[in-house]
SENUSE-129372 format. One line per 5 residues: number of its first residue (from 1); their letters; for each residue x negated, z negated, y negated of C-alpha. Coordinates in steps of 0.5 Angstrom, whole numbers, plus 500, padded with zeros to 3 digits. Example, Ala and Ser with C-alpha at 12.3 -4.5 7.8 and 13.67 -1.06 7.14 Angstrom:
BEGIN
1) AS) 475/484/509  473/486/502 $
REM end
This chain:
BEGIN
1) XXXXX) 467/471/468  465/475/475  460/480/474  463/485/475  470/485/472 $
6) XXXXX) 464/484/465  461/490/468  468/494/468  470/491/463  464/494/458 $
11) XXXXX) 465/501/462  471/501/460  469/500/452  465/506/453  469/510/456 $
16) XXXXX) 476/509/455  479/507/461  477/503/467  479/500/473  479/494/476 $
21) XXXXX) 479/493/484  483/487/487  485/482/482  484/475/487  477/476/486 $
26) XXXXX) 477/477/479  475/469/477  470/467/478  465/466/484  466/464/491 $
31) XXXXX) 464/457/488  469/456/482  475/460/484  481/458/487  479/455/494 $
36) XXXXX) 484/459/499  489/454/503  486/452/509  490/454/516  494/448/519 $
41) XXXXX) 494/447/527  502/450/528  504/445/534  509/450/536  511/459/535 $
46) XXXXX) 514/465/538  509/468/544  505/474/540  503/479/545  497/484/543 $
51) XXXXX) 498/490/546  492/493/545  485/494/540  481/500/539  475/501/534 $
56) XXXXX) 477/506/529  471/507/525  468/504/519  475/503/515  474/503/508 $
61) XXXXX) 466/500/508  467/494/503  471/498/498  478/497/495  481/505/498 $
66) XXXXX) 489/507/500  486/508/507  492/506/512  495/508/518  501/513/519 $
71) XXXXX) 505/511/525  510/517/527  515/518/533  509/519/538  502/518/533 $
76) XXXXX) 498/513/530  494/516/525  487/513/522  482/515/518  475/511/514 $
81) XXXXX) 472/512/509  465/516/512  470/522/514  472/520/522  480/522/523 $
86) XXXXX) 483/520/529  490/521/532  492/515/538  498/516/543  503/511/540 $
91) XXXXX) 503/507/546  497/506/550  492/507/544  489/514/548  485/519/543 $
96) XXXXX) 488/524/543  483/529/537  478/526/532  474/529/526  468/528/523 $
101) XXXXX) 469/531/515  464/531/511  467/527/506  468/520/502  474/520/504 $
106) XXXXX) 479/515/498  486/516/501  492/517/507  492/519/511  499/521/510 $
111) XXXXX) 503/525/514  509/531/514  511/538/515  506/539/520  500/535/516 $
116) XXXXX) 495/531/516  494/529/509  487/525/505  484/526/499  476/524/498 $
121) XXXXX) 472/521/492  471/528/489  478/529/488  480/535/493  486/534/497 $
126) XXXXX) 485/535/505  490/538/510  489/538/518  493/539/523  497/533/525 $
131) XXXXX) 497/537/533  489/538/533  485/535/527  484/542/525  482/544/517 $
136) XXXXX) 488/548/515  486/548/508  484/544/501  485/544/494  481/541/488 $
141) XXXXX) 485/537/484  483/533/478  480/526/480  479/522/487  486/520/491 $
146) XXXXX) 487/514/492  493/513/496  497/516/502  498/524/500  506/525/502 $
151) XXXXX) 510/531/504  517/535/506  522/540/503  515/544/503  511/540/499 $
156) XXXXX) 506/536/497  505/530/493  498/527/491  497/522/486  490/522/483 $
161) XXXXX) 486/517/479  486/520/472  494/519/473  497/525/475  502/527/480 $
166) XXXXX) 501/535/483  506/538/487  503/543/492  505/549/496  505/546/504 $
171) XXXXX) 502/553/507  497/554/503  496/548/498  497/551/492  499/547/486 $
176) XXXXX) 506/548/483  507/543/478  503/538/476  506/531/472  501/528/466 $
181) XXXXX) 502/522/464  497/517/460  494/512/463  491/505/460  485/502/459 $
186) XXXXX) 485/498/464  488/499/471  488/496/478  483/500/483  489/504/487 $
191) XXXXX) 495/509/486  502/507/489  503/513/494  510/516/493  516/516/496 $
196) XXXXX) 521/521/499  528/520/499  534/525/498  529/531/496  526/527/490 $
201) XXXXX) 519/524/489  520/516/486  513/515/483  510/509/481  505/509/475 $
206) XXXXX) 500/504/472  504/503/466  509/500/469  513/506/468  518/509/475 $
211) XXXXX) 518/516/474  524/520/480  521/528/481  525/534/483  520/537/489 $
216) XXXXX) 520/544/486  518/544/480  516/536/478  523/536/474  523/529/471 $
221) XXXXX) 529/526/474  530/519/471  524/515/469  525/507/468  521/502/465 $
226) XXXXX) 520/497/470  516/492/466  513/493/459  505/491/459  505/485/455 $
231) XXXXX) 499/481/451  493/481/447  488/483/450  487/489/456  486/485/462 $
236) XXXXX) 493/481/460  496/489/459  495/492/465  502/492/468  500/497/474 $
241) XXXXX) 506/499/480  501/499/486  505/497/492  510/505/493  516/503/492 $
246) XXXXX) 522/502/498  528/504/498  535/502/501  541/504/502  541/508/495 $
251) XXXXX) 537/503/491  530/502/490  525/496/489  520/495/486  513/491/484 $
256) XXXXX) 508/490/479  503/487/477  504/481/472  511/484/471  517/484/474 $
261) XXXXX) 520/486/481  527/490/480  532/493/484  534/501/480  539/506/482 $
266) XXXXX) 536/511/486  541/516/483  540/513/476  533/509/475  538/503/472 $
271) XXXXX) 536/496/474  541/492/478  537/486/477  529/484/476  526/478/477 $
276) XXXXX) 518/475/474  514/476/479  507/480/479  504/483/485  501/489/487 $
281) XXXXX) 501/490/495  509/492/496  515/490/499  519/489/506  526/489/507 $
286) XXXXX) 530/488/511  538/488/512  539/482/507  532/480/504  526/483/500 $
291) XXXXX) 520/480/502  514/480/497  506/477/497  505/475/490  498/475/487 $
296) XXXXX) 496/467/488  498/468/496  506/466/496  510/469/500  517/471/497 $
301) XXXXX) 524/472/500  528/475/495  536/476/497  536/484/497  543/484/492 $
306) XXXXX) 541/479/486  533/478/487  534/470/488  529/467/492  532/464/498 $
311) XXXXX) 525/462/500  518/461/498  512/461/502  505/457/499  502/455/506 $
316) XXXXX) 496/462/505  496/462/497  489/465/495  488/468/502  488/475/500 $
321) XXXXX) 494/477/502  496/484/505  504/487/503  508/484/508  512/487/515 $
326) XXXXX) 519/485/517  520/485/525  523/482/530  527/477/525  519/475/523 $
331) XXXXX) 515/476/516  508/478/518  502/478/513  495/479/514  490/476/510 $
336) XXXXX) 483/476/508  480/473/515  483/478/520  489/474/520  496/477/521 $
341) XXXXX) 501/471/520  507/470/522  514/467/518  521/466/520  525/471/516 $
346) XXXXX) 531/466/514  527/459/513  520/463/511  517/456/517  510/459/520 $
351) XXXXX) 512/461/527  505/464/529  498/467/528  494/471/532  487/474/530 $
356) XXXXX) 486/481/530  478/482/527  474/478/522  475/484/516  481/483/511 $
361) XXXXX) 487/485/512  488/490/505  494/495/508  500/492/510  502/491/518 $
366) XXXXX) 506/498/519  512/496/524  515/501/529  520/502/534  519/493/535 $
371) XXXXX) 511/494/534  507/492/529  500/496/528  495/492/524  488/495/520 $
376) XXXXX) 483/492/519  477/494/513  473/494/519  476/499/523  479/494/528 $
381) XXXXX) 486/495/530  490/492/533  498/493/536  502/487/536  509/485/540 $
386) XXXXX) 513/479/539  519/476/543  526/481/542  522/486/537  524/492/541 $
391) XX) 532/491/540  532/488/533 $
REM end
């Protein structure tokens, strides 16, 4: 067994919990584990345009963190994890401010009602101005943010490792409410970000639980199981919803790791259909399709209404794959070379690749405006352009 899922494993006896970083890493060396699939030459694919490239710092310095960039209407947002934030012209890649904290940071940046959100490995949660990077306030809470704060209606969402859920004031940082709920022994590294959707929180839990939140007081609305842990064993437990949930036209899709991905009302939290699959890095959807990067490396495409597979995808298994992006008619991946692929939507046949940095790819393309923007755990990043993105 790896070295350090024994190590973990015993420092969760002692203590009665931990957690596991990503799990393709999880059997074995590099000498007995699965062998990622090997690229094969493509004869012909759609013209990728790299727009432009910047270095944005160290990225998450080998660790598994829930650093990824913000995209708005005008802004890139990024952060690494030896405290530099950053804010990019959207456009041509120009900065527009930088900080150096000094904080290990763990988590975001989530941005909203004028912030710029991030949480560190001491467990306190910091807000910036989204205009000029300026500190406006901080606040502890229980343990590290391992995931993208987010915030609207007033408030802000944070999700700690201890697996809570804090509800705080966006003038100050005060916390208003906070929502306990117990953990398992063994977790996966990594907390899903929430989502804000109608003036609710949706919440995903590592007990395979969807939890929706009134903002003001964190009201618990509706909570559904979405799969139920299962085994002998802890690690054969671990059920965690680490990818944050997506939500469309009022309902809402859901992974989990070793369980099931499912459809639920918004409204209600009801399944519409669920579907055996074990994944941890998100979704995408487009008009028709979820798209889903399960944990051996397949690419899925799944009929939005009733969650059969229209396609599968195995051409990069055990390649470490990102969450996946819809654009432009195309399904996007990274992988664990610097690698972002590209996939027809309708077929799932490979129609490009292009190489963005040598580091893994762990935080899921993020598309805007017909533009893919691509993080790399080095700090590279890049903006990527397909032909008739822009109008799709």
């Amino acid at each position: 067994m790896h070295l350090r899922l024994m190590t973990l494993m015993l420092a969760a006896a002692l203590s009665g919990c931990g957690t596991l970083a990503d799990p393709t890493t999880w059997w074995g060396d590099e000498d007995t584990g699965p062998k990622p699939a090997e690229l094969q030459e493509l004869k012909s694919g759609i013209d990728i345009q790299v727009l432009w490239k910047q270095d944005t710092g160290d990225g998450d310095s080998g660790q598994t963190l829930g650093l990824a960039p913000y995209v708005d209407a005008e802004r890139v947002y990024l952060a690494d994890a030896d405290g530099a934030v950053l804010a990019l012209n959207k456009v041509d890649g120009k900065p527009l401010w930088q900080v150096k904290l000094k904080d290990q940071l763990s988590g975001g940046p989530g941005v909203g009602e004028g912030l710029v959100m991030l949480g560190n490995a001491e467990g306190d949660l910091i807000a910036l101005g989204s205009d000029d990077g300026v500190e406006r306030w901080r606040t502890k809470l229980s343990s590290e943010v391992l995931s993208a704060p987010v915030a609207g209606f007033g408030t802000v969402l944070a999700r700690t490792g201890d697996g809570r859920v804090f509800g705080l004031d966006v003038a100050g940082g005060n916390v208003r409410w906070r929502l306990d709920r117990d953990i398992p022994v063994l977790t996966l590294r990594g907390n899903a970000a929430p989502v804000l959707s109608n003036g609710r929180a949706l919440v995903g839990l590592e007990n395979g639980r969807l939890v929706s939140l009134e903002l003001d007081r964190g009201q618990v609305v509706w909570e559904s199981v979405v799969t139920v842990p299962s085994g002998r064993t802890e690690l054969e437990r671990i059920a965690d919803i680490d990818g944050a949930p997506l939500v469309l036209d009022r309902t809402v899709y859901v992974a989990t790791y070793q369980g099931e991905i499912a459809a639920l009302g918004e409204a209600s939290g009801r399944k519409q259909w669920q579907r055996k699959m074990s994944a941890y890095t998100g979704l995408a959807i487009d008009w028709q399709r979820v798209y889903v990067s399960d944990d051996q490396g397949v690419l899925w495409a799944l009929d939005a209404d009733t969650g059969q597979p229209d396609w599968s995808q195995n051409a990069l298994a055990h390649r470490g794959l990102s969450g996946p992006a819809a654009i432009g008619g195309q399904v996007a991946v990274g992988d664990f070379e610097g690698y972002v692929h590209f996939f027809d939507a309708d077929s799932g046949q490979p129609t490009g690749r292009v190489r963005v940095g040598s580091a893994p790819i762990v935080a899921a393309p993020v598309v805007s405006e017909g533009r893919l923007y691509v993080l790399g755990s080095d700090g590279d990043f890049a903006v990527i352009s397909l032909p008739g993105s822009m109008a799709r």
